[in-house]
Each structure stands twice: as structure tokens, then as C-alpha cells.
N, C-alpha and C positions, 0 to 999 in steps of 0.2 A: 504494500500500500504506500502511495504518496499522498500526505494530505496538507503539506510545507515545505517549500524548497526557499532555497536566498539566492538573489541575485544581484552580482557586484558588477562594480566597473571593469574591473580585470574580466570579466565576462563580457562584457558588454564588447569592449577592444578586439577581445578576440572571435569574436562572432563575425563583427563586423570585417575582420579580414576573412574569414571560411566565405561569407554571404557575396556577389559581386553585387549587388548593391541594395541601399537601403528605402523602403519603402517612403514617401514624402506626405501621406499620406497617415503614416501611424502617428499616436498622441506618444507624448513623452510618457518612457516609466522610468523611474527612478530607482535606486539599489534599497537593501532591502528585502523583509520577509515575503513572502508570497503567497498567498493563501488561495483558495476558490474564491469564485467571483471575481478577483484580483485581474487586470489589467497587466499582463505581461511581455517578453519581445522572445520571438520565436522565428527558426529558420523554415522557412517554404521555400517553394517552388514559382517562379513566374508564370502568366497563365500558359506562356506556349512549353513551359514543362522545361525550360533548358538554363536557366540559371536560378542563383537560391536570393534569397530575398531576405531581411532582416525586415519583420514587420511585429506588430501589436496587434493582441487578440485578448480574448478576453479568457481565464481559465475556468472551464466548464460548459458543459451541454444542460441548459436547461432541463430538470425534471418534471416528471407528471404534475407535481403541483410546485405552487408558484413558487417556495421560498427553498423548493430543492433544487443542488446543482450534482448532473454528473459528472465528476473529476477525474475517475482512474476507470479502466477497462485492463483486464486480464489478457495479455498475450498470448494466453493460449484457447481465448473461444471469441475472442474483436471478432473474428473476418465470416463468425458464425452471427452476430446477431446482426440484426435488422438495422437497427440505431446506428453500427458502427461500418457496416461493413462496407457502403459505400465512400466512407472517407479512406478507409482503409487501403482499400484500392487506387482510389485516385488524389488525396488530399493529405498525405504524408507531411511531418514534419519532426522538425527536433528542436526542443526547449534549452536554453546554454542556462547552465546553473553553478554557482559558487558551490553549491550542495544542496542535501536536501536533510530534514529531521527525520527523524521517528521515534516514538517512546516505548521501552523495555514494559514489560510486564508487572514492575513495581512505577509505574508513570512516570519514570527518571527521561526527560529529553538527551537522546543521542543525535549528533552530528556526523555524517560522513561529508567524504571530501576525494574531488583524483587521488591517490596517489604520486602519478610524479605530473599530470598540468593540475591547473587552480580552476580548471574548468571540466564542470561535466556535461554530457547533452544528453536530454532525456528523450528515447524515442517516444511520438504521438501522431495524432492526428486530429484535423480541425474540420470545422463545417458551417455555415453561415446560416444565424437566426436572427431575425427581423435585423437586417442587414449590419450583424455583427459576427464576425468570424471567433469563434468559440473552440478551443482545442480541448482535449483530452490527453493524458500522460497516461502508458499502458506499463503493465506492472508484470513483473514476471516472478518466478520461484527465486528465495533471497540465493544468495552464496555466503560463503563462509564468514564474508564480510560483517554479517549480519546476525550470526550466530546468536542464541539467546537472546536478542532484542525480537525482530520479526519475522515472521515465515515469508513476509511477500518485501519486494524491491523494485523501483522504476527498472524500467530495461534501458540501462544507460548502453550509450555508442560510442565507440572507438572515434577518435578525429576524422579516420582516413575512412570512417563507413558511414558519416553522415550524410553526405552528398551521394552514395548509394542507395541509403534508405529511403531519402524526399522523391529520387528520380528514377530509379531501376526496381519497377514491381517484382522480379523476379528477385534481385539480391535483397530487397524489404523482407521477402516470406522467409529466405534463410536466417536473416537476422532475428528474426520472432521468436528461433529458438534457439538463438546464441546465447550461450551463461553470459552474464553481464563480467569485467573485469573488477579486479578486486580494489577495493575502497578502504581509505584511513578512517577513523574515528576516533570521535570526540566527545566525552563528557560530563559536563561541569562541575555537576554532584554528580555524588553517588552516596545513596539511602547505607549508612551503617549501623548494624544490629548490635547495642551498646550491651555486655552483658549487667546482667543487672544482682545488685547484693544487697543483700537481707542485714 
């Protein structure tokens, strides 16, 4: 599950050299936590499919009712549901992130982070509602990275496979079930069990 990523300038910098250019049309985001709902900057595809674009979307697919958003889909059943499967195919993208949280099973906040860049991209895909482009972040089985904290983890992407994943429908389906690469972490506290005397 992703349900908070951060995004930095160091992100921002390096996006903007992966993207060949930048949407003139997106609002400013600023760095920062990120939540659903939230206003973010994500790598696509231009319409004629052949360069990548740094543009602004909004995170999540609106749900059945009004005050729900859909934010993560499963990587291993997207290209089966109805909702997702048409972005899936055609409307690929990837999210650049400083990192993203998640909380252990005692609600202790962990951070992960690349290992050797300062940037990670999360594979997704977007879709357009009441003319705002809305992405989604697909989650895959954790890796070790993760261990004890959560069973599930974005499907983060190698540098060199991003521009495969937005544009090459065939190397996308392989990536689906690529293990993601292994991640640092970080965490702030951590709950200690005081022994206690009588």
C-alpha cells in the first residue's frame, strides 16, 4: 500500500531532465508531503505517445461516493478491472518521489528512500474526470525492504525503465511483475517496551 509519499526538489530537477519537456499548462506543486487528493507532478507520455512530459494531476480516481478517493491498485489484477484497465493500456505513467511512508504494525511511521539516487518513480496510471487528469500508484508484493513493516509496496522503477513503462505496452506488462529494487529506511521513533518493577 501507498497512502504518503514526499516530494523534493532534488526530485523535481531530476525529472525534469528524464521528461523532454515540461507541461505549460500544469499548476505549481511544491515539495512536500503528499497525500490523496493532493495535487502532484508526474511523468507521461505526449499525446502522439513519443516523448515524456512532466505535468500535474491530481492523486486519485474519484470513488462511488463523493468524499472517496481511489489511490493504489494492485499490480497484479489493474489490467483485470474495468476502472483501471483502460489507463493501463494506454495512459501509463510514473510518479518521481523523494520517498514514500508507511506505518509498522505498532503505528510507528517508516520512511524508505533509493538506495544509491535520492529519487524514486512510482509506477501508475492516470485518467481524466470532469477535465482533471487523476492518477493512481499500483502496489505490488513488499520485498525485503519492507520486512515487518508491510506486506504490500508501490512498484517502484529502475531510471533506465521508466520511459519503457509510459511508452512500450509490451515492456509495461513485464515490469508488472518485476520485484521492485531494494530501498533504505528510516525511523524516527521506535515504541520501546520499558521493563517494569515492583
Amino acid at each position: 500500500m501507498c497512502g504518503r509519499y514526499y516530494f523534493t526538489y532534488e526530485a523535481a530537477q531530476e525529472a525534469l531532465t528524464l521528461a523532454d519537456l515540461l507541461d505549460t499548462r500544469s499548476e505549481t506543486v511544491g515539495e512536500g508531503d503528499v497525500h490523496p487528493a493532493d495535487l502532484a507532478w508526474v511523468v507521461c507520455s505526449d499525446a502522439q505517445k513519443h516523448r515524456l512530459v512532466l505535468a500535474s494531476m491530481r492523486w486519485g480516481f474519484p470513488g462511488h461516493e463523493r468524499s472517496q478517493v481511489i489511490f493504489n491498485a494492485r499490480a497484479e489484477t489493474a489490467m483485470e478491472k474495468s476502472l483501471f484497465r483502460d489507463s493501463m493500456l494506454f495512459r501509463r505513467c510514473a510518479i518521481p518521489a523523494g520517498g514514500f511512508y508507511e506505518w509498522n504494525p505498532k503505528g510507528e511511521k517508516v520512511s524508505f528512500t533509493g538506495r544509491e539516487k535520492k529519487i524514486l518513480y512510482l509506477a501508475g496510471f492516470y485518467r481524466c474526470f470532469e477535465e482533471m487528469n487523476c492518477f493512481v500508484i499500483l502496489t505490488t508484493e513488499a520485498n525485503r525492504s519492507l520486512q515487518g513493516v508491510h506486506d504490500r509496496m508501490p512498484l517502484v522503477l529502475k531510471e533506465e525503465d521508466v520511459k519503457r513503462w509510459i511508452l512500450d505496452k509490451e515492456r509495461a506488462e513485464i515490469l508488472l511483475s518485476q520485484a521492485p529494487p531494494l530501498l533504505s529506511s528510516f525511523q524516527e521513533y521506535e515504541q520501546q517496551t520499558l521493563p517494569l518493577f515492583f
